[in-house]
C-alpha positions in Angstrom: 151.4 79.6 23.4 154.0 79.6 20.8 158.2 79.7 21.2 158.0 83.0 20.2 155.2 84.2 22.4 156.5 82.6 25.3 160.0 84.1 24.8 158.9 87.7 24.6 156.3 87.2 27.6 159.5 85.8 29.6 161.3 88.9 28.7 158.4 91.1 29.4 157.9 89.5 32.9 161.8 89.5 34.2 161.3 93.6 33.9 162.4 94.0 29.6 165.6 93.9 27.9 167.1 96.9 29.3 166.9 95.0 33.2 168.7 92.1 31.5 172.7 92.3 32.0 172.8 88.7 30.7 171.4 85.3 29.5 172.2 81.7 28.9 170.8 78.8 29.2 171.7 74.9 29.4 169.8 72.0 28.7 166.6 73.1 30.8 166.7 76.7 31.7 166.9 80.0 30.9 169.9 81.6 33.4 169.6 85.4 33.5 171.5 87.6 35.1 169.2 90.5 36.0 169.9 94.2 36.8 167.2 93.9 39.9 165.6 91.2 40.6 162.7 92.6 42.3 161.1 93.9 38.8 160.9 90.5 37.9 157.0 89.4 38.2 157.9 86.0 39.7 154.4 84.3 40.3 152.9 85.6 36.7 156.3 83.5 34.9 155.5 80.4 37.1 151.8 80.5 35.4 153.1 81.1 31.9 152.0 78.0 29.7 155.4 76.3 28.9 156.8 77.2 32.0 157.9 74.3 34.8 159.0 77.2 37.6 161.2 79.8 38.7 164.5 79.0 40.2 166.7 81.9 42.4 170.1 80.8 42.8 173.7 81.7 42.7 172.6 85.2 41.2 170.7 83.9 38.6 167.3 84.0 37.6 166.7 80.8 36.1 163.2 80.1 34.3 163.2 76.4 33.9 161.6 75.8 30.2 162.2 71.6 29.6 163.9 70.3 26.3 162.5 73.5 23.8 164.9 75.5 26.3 167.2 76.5 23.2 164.0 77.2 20.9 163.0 80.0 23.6 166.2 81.1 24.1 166.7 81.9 20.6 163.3 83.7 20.2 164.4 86.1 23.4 168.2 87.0 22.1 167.5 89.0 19.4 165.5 91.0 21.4 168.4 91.8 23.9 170.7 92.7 21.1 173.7 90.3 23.0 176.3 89.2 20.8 176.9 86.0 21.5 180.5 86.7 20.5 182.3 89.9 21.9 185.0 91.2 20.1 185.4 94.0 22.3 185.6 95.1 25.9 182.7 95.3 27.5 181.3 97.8 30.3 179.8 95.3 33.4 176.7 97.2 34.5 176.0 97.8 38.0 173.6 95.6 39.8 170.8 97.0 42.6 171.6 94.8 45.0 175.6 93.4 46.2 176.1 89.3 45.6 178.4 87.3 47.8 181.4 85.8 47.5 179.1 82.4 46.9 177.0 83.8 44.5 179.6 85.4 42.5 181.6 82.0 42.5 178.3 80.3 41.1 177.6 82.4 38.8 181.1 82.8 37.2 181.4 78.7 37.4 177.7 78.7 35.6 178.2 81.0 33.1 182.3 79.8 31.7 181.0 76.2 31.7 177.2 76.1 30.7 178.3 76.7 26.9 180.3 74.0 26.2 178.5 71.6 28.5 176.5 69.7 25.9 179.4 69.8 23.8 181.7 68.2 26.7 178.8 65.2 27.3 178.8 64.8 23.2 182.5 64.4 23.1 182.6 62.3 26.5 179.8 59.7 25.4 181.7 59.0 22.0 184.9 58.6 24.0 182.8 56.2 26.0 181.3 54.5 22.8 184.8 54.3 21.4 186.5 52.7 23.9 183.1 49.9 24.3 184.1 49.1 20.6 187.6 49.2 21.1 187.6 46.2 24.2 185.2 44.4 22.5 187.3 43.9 19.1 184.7 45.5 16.8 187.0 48.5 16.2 190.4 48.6 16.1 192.6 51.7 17.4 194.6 51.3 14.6 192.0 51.9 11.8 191.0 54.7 10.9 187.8 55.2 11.0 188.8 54.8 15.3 191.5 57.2 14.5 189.5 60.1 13.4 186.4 59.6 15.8 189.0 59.3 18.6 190.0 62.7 17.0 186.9 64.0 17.0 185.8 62.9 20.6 189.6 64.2 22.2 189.5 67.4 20.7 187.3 68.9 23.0 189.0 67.5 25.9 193.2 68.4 24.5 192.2 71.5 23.0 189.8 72.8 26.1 191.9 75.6 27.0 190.7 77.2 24.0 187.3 76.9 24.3 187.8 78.1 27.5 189.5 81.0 27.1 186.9 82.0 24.4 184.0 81.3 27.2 186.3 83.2 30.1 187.0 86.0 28.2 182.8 86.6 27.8 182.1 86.0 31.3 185.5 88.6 32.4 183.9 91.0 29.9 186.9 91.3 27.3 188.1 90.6 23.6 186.9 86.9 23.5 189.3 86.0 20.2 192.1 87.4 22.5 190.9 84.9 25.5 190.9 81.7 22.7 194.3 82.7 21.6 196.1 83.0 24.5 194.5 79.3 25.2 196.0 78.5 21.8 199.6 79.6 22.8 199.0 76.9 26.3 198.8 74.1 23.6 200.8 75.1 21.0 202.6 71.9 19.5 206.0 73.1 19.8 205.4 74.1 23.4 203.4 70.8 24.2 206.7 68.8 22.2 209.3 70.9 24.3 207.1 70.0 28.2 207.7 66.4 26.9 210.9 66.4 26.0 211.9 68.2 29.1 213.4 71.1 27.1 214.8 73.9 29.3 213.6 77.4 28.4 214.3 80.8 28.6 212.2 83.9 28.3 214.2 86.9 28.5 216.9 85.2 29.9 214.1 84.2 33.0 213.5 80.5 32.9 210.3 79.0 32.2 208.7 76.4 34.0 207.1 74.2 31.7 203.6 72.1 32.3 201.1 70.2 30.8 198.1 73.2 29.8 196.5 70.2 26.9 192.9 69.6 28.8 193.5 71.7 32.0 191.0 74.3 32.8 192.3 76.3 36.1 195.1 77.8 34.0 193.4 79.4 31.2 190.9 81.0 33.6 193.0 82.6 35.5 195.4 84.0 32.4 192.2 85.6 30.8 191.4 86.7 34.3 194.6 88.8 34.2 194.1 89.5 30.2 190.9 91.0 31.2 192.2 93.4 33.8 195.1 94.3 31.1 192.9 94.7 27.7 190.5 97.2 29.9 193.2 99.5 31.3 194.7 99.9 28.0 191.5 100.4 26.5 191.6 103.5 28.6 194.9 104.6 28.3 195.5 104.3 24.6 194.3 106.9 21.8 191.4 105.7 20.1 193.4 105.7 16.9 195.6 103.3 17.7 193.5 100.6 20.1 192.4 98.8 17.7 196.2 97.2 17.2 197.8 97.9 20.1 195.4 96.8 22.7 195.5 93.4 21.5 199.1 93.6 20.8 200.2 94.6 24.0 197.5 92.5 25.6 199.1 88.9 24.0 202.7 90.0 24.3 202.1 90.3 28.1 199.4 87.6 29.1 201.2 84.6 27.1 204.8 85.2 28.6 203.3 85.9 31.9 200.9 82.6 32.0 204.5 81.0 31.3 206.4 82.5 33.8 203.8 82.9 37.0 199.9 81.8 36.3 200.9 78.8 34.4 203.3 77.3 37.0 200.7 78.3 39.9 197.6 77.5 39.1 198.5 73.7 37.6 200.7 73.4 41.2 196.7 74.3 42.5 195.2 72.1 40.1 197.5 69.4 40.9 196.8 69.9 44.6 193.2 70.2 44.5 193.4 67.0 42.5 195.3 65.3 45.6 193.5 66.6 48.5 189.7 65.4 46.7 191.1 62.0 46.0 192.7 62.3 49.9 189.4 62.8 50.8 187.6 60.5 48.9 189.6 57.6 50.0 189.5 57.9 53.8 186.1 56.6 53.1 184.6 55.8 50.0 181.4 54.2 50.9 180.4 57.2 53.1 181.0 59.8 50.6 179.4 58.0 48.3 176.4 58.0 50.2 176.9 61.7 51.4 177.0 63.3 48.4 174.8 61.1 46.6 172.2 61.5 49.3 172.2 65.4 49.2 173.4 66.0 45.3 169.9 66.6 43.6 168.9 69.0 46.7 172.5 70.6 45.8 171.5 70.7 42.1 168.2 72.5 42.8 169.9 75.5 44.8 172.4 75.4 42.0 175.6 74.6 43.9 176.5 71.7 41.9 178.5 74.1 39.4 181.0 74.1 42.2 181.8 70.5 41.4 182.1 70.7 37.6 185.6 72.1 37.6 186.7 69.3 40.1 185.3 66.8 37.9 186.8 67.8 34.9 190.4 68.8 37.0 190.8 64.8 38.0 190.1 64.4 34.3 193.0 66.2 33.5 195.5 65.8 36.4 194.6 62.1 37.2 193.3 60.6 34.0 190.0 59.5 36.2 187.3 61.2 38.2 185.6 58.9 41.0 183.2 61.6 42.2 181.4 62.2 39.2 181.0 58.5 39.5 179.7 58.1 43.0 177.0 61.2 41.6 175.7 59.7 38.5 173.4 57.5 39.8 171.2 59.9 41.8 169.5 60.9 38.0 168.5 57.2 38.4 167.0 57.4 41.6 164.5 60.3 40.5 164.0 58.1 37.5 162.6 55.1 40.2 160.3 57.7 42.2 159.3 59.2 39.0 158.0 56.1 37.7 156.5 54.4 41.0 154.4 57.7 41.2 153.4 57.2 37.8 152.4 53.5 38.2 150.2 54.6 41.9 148.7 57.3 40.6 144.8 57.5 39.1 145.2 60.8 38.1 145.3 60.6 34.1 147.2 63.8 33.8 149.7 63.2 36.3 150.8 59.9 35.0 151.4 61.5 31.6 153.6 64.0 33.6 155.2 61.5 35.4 155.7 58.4 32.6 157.2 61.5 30.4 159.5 62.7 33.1 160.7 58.9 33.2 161.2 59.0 29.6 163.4 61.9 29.5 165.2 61.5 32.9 166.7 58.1 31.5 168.0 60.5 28.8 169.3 62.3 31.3 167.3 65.4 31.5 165.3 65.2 35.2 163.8 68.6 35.7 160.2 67.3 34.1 160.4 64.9 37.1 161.7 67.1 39.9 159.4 70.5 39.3 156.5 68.0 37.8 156.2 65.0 40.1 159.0 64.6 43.0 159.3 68.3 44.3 155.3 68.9 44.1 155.1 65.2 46.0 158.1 65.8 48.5 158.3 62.2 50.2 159.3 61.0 46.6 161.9 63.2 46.5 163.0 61.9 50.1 162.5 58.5 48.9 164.6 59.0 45.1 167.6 61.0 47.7 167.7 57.9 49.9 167.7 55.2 46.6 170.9 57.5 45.5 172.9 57.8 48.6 172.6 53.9 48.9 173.8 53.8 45.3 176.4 56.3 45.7 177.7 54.6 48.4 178.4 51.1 46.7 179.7 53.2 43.7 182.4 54.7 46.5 182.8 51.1 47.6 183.4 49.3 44.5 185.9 52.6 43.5 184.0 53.3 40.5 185.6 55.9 38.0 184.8 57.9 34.6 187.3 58.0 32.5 185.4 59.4 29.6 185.3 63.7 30.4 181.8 65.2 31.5 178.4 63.8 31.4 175.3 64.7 33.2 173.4 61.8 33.6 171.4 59.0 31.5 172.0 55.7 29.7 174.4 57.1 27.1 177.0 58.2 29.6 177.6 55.0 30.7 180.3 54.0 29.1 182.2 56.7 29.8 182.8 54.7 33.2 184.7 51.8 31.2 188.5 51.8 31.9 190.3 51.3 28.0 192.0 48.2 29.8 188.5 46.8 29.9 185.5 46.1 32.1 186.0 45.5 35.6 185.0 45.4 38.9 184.8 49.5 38.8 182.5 49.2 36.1 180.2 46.6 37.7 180.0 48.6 40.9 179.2 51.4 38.8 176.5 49.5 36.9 175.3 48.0 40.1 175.1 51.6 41.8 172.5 52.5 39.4 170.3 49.7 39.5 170.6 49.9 43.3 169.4 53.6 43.3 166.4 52.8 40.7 165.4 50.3 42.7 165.3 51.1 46.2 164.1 54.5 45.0 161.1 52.9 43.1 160.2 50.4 45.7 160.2 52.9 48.7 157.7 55.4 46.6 155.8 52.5 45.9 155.5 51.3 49.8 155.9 54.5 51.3 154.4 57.4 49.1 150.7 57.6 48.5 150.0 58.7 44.7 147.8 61.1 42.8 144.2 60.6 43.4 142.1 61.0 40.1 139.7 64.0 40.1 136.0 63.5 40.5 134.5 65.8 38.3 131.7 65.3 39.0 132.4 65.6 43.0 133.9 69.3 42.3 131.0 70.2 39.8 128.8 69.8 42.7 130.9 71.6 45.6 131.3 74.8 43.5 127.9 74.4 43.0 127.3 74.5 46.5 130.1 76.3 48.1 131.5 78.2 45.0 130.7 81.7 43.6 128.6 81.6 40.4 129.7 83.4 38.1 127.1 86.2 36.7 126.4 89.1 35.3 127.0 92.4 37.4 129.1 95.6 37.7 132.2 96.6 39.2 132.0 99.5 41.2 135.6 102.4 41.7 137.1 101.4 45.0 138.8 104.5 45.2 137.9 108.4 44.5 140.4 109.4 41.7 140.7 109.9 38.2 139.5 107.1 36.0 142.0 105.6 33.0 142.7 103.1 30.7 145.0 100.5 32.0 147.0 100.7 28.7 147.9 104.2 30.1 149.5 102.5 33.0 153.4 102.6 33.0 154.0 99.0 33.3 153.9 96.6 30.4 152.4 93.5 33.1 149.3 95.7 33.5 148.8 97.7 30.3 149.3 94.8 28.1 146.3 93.4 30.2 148.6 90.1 30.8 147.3 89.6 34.4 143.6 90.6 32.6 141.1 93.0 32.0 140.2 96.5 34.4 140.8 99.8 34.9 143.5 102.3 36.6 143.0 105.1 39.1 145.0 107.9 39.8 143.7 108.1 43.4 143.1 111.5 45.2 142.0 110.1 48.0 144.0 107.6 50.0 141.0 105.2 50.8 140.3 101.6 49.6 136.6 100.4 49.6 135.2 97.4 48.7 133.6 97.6 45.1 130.8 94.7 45.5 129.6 92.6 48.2 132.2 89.3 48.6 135.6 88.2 50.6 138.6 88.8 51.0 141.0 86.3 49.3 144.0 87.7 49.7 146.1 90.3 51.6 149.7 90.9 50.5 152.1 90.8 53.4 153.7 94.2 51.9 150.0 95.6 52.2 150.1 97.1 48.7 147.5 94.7 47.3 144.6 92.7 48.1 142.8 90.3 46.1 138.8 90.0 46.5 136.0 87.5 45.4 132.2 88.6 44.4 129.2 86.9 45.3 128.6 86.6 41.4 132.3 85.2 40.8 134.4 88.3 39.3 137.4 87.6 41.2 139.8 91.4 41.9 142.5 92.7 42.1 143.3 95.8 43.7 147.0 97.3 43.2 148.0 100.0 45.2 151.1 102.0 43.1 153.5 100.5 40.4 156.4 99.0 42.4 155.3 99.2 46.0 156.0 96.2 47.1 159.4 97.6 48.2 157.9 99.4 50.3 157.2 96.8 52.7 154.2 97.7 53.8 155.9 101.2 54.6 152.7 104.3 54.1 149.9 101.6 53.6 147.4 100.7 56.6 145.1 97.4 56.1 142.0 97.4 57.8 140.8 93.3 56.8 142.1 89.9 56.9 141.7 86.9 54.6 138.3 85.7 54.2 136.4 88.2 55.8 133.2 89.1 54.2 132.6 92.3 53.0 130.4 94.9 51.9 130.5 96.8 49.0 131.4 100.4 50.3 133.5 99.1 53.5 137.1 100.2 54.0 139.6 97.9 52.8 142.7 100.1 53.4 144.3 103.5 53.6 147.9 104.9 52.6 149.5 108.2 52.5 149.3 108.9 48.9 151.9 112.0 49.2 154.6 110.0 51.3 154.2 107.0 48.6 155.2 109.9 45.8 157.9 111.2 48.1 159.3 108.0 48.0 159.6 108.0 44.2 157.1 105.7 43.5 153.8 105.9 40.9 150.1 106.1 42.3 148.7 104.8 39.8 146.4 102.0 41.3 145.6 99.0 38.9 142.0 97.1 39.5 142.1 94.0 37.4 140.0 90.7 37.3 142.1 88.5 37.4 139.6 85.4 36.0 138.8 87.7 33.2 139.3 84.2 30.6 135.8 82.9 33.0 133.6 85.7 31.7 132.5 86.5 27.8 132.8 89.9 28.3 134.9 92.4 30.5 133.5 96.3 29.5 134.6 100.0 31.0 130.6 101.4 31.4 132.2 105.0 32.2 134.5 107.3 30.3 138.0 108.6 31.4 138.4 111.4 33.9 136.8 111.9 37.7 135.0 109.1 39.5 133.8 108.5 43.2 134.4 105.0 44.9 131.1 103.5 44.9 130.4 104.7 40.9 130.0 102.1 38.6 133.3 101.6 36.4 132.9 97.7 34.5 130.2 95.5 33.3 131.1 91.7 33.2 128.8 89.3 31.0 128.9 85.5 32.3 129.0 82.5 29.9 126.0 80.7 30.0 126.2 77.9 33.1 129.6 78.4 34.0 130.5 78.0 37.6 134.1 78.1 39.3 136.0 78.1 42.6 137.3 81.4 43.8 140.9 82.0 44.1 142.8 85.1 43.3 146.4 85.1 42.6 148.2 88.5 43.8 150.9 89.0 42.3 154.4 91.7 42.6 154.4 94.4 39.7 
């Protein structure tokens, strides 16, 4: 499937453009921020080609793609119309359901810092880089080819109160130029040359207590917090005419002077305290936190709470000049790294090696979703065993009091020297080093002892078992399993169905609320929510039988099942009954979907009766095998 396929599918599947408040993505997935949740077809994504899986966390909706992430992303955003710069205030649409204080907190934390963090690792790594050549005499700090990529690298970090303020002012829904300046006024030179010369100050005759706002973070959030709240009440109260100036106007003359006089002096008090108590922490007992949070971090990573530790990270950047957290952390990409590859070296399975020997590749690089969603989550003792290799390595980085020094990174070999103090290498950075060798190794050797791998296939085993316990798949007809009026499934109001993206069929609009079985075969599947149940024939055709557009939230509400999995049936025998009126009453379609689902098995899928009234039992679809083709049965049921 190509980027571009893939990218409208995505969008297709999450419920269309117009259930999408927002999207971003970072280096492996695409983060959106959906109206209701619920429309999004969950199961159908995980299958997409190109797709790893589907993660649920922190209010987002986050479809984990690999490295093409930002090839995808830019096939889907022009399809949203969402500027990626707002010049303007925006209206924040209502969600269906209320998020938590956690969620909210996740989300916000995600969305201000996913933009700029490749752009924080770049700069951080060339700081690290810099500062190798610097202590080893091939560069000195005086020339000037040090001088401007020293330049280059601390920009980011001095001047990050304006890149956030840009990225706050999207995420708080207001003039983003306005959130950039007012980040601008933090850093000014003269204001930066009067906090270092201890100049006193006056606004207004109030004095100002100055601080140091170059590479702080805490500060500029909360000021375009408050610029936010401002912009959008003037917005309202002034005449159209005259908004375009005066909004803005008013906006800066009031934010700046107040993030002077109030938010300024109390959020880098906060910053500096947060700073203080994490270090307070920390040093109680290194070695234990180390292994703590080392131990639990990738588990934290997957339910998406590790955004809560990116702003402490890059606060002890700023307020300290160090961070030893990040530092007791960064192993723990390592120790995926040693189960990835000890899976890869025990395993027969051709196809799983090439998962697992890739995911190696890239998680030295840095990137470890190919090894968590393709070879340590599916194998869940390897992920045990790559947690325990990392708390053992976070806990001699907490022992050794290993630091970074450099900004931000996320893992991988090129972030290392980030870790080296510009006095030069010592015993921090050799308990650093040491902490990822540590949780390589222990990781790799307990997968090896303690984790069985991959089996390869026997193909010609499986041949034989579907020969003799499989379905063959033949020629036959489907028969209506409900009395109704017959339709095209392109006339079906949802895309999932009429597109025919889950496969060929047919739609009902029933008159008669009674499910029968439409061939001789078993039962493969009944939902929990009772609005759908999945069937197998004797001759292979593998169905799907949806009962009304969007009834899963129902919850089984109206609907009355009268099988179970795997029980045989008969074609003609009751399958299920709902109250077709009370279903309407609720405000949701009829319209009942069957679909074969294996329809890609079969050379041809054909409708042998026209549109209009039919009987359960009629004949409604011819399927034509391919010659000698024979599979196992399984039908996937999925929410539409």
């Amino acid at each position: 499937m190509s980027n571009d396929d893939l990218g409208k599918e995505i969008l297709n599947l999450v419920g269309g453009k117009d259930n999408v408040n927002n999207l971003i993505h970072c280096v492996t997935r695409l983060r959106f921020k959906l109206k209701d949740v619920r429309k999004a077809d969950t199961n159908i994504i995980k299958s997409l080609d190109g797709v790893m899986t589907v993660v649920q966390s922190g209010g987002q909706y986050q479809v984990v793609i690999g490295d093409n992430v930002a090839d995808i992303y830019d096939q889907i955003t022009p399809l949203l119309n969402q500027d990626s710069v707002s010049d303007d205030v925006e209206r924040e649409e209502p969600t269906q359901e209320k998020e938590s204080i956690g969620n909210r907190l996740v989300q916000t934390l995600s969305a201000l810092f996913t933009p700029i963090l490749g752009v924080l690792a770049a700069a951080g790594i060339l700081k690290g880089i810099l500062v190798l050549l610097s202590i080893t005499h091939v560069l000195s700090e005086k020339s000037g080819t040090y001088m401007i990529l020293y330049a280059t690298a601390d920009a980011m970090f001095y001047f990050l109160p304006i890149l956030l303020g840009f990225s706050a002012a999207k995420v708080f829904k207001t003039n983003q130029y306005l959130g950039a300046v007012v980040g601008a006024a933090l850093v000014y030179p003269t204001m930066v040359a009067a906090y270092n010369a201890k100049t006193a100050l006056t606004f207004l005759k109030i004095p100002v207590v100055l601080m140091s706002y170059p590479q702080t973070l805490i500060p500029i959030v909360a000021a375009v917090y408050v610029l936010s709240k401002l912009y959008r009440w003037l917005d309202k109260v002034i005449p159209k005419q005259l908004k375009g100036i005066f909004a803005p106007l008013l906006s800066l003359v009031v934010v700046v002077p107040l993030t002077y006089l109030v938010v300024g002096p109390i959020t880098s008090t906060l910053s500096q305290g947060l700073a203080d108590a994490v270090l307070w922490l920390y040093n109680i007992f290194p070695a234990a936190a180390g292994f703590v949070l080392a131990g639990i971090w990738q588990g934290a990573v997957l339910l998406g709470l590790h955004w809560a530790f990116i702003p402490i990270f890059l606060n002890n950047i700023a307020t300290k000049g160090f961070d030893p957290i990040n530092a007791m952390l960064y192993c723990t990409v390592f120790g995926q790294v040693g189960a990835a590859l000890a899976m890869a070296i025990k395993s027969k399975d051709t196809k799983f090696k090439e998962i697992a020997y890739s995911g190696t590749i890239s998680g030295f690089l840095g990137i470890t979703e190919p090894i968590i969603y393709g070879v340590t989550i599916p194998h869940k003792k390897s992920f045990v065993m790559a947690s325990i290799g990392s708390a053992f390595g976070g806990a001699i980085a907490g022992f050794s009091s290993a630091k970074m020094f450099g900004g931000f990174a996320s893992g991988g070999i090129f972030g290392i020297p980030m870790f080296i103090d510009s006095k030069g290498i010592n015993g921090s950075f050799i308990g650093f080093c040491l902490s990822l060798i540590v949780a390589f190794t222990v990781a790799l050797v307990l997968t090896l002892v303690l984790v069985p791998g991959v089996e390869a296939k026997n193909e010609a085993k499986e041949t034989a078992a579907r020969q003799t316990t499989g379905p063959v798949i033949a020629n036959g007809d489907v028969a209506s399993p409900i009395t109704g009026t017959l339709m095209s499934l392109s006339a079906v109001k949802d895309d999932v169905f009429a597109k025919g993206i889950m496969g060929s069929g047919f739609a009902i609009a029933p008159t008669d609320g009674k499910v029968y079985a439409p061939f001789d075969g078993k039962v493969v599947s009944v939902f929990p929510t009772k609005h759908a149940i999945g069937l197998v024939s004797r001759n292979g055709v593998e169905l799907l039988i949806h009962i009304g557009l969007d009834t899963v939230e129902l919850k089984g509400k109206y609907f009355d099942t009268k099988v179970v999995n795997d029980q045989s049936v008969h074609q003609g025998e009751l399958l299920e009954t709902f109250d077709i009126e009370a279903i309407k009453k609720a405000g949701y379609d009829t319209t009942i979907p069957v679909i074969v689902t294996n329809t890609n098995e079969f050379k041809d899928i054909a409708v042998i009766r026209a549109d209009g009234p039919v009987q359960a039992g009629d004949s409604v679809l011819n399927v034509v095998a391919e010659e000698k083709q024979m599979i196992t049965s399984s039908v996937a049921v999925n929410k539409a």
